[in-house]
C-alpha positions in Angstrom: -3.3 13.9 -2.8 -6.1 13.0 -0.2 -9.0 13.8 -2.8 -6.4 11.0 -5.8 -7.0 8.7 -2.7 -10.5 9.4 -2.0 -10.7 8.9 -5.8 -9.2 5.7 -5.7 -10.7 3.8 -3.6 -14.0 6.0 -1.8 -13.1 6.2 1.8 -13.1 2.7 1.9 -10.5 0.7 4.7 -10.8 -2.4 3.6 -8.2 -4.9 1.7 -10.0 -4.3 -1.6 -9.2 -0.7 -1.4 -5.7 -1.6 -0.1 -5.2 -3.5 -3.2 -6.9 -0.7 -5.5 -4.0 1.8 -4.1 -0.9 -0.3 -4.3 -2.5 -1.1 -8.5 -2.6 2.4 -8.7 1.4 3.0 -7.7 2.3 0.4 -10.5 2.4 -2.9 -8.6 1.0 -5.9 -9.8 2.9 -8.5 -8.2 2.3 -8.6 -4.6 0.8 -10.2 -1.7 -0.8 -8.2 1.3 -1.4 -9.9 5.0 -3.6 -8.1 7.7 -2.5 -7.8 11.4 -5.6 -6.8 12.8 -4.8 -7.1 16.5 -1.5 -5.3 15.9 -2.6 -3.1 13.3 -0.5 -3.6 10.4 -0.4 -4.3 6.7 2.4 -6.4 5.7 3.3 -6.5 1.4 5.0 -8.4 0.1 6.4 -7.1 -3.5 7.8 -9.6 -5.8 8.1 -6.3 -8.9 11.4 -5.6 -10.5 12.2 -2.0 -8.6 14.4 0.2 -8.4 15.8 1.3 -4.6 14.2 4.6 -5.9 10.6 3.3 -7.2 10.8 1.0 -3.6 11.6 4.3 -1.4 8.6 6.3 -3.8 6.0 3.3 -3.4 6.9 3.8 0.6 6.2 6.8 0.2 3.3 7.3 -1.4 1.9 4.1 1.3 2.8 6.3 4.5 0.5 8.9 2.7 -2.3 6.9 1.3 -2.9 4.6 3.5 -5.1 4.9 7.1 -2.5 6.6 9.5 -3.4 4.1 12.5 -2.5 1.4 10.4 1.6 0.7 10.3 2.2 -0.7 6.6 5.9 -2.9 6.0 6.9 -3.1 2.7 9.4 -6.4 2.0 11.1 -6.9 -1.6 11.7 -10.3 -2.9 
């Protein structure tokens, strides 16, 4: 999984790459906000999910993305 993510977006920690990952769970409608002081990534998903594709894409987040950075999912 850590070489798909490498893959995806080259080591990169940046919102670009951020963006590249949740594209590549399926998401196209969201927003993302940056907490740099409190180090978290906020999103926003405005998708059509199921609870099960919402607990998957959480998921697959936790594991994807920089562990020092907390990521919060909401669902509108």
């Amino acid at each position: 999984m850590l070489k798909n993510t490498e893959q995806t977006v080259g080591l990169a920690c940046t919102c670009g790459a951020f963006v590249k990952i949740l594209e590549s769970y399926g998401l196209s409608d969201f927003t993302m906000t940056e907490n740099f002081s409190e180090q978290t990534v906020s999103i926003t998903v405005a998708d059509s999910l199921s609870d099960e594709g919402k607990a998957w894409i959480e998921e697959r987040a936790e594991a994807d993305f920089p562990s020092h950075l907390k990521v919060e999912f909401t669902y509108v």
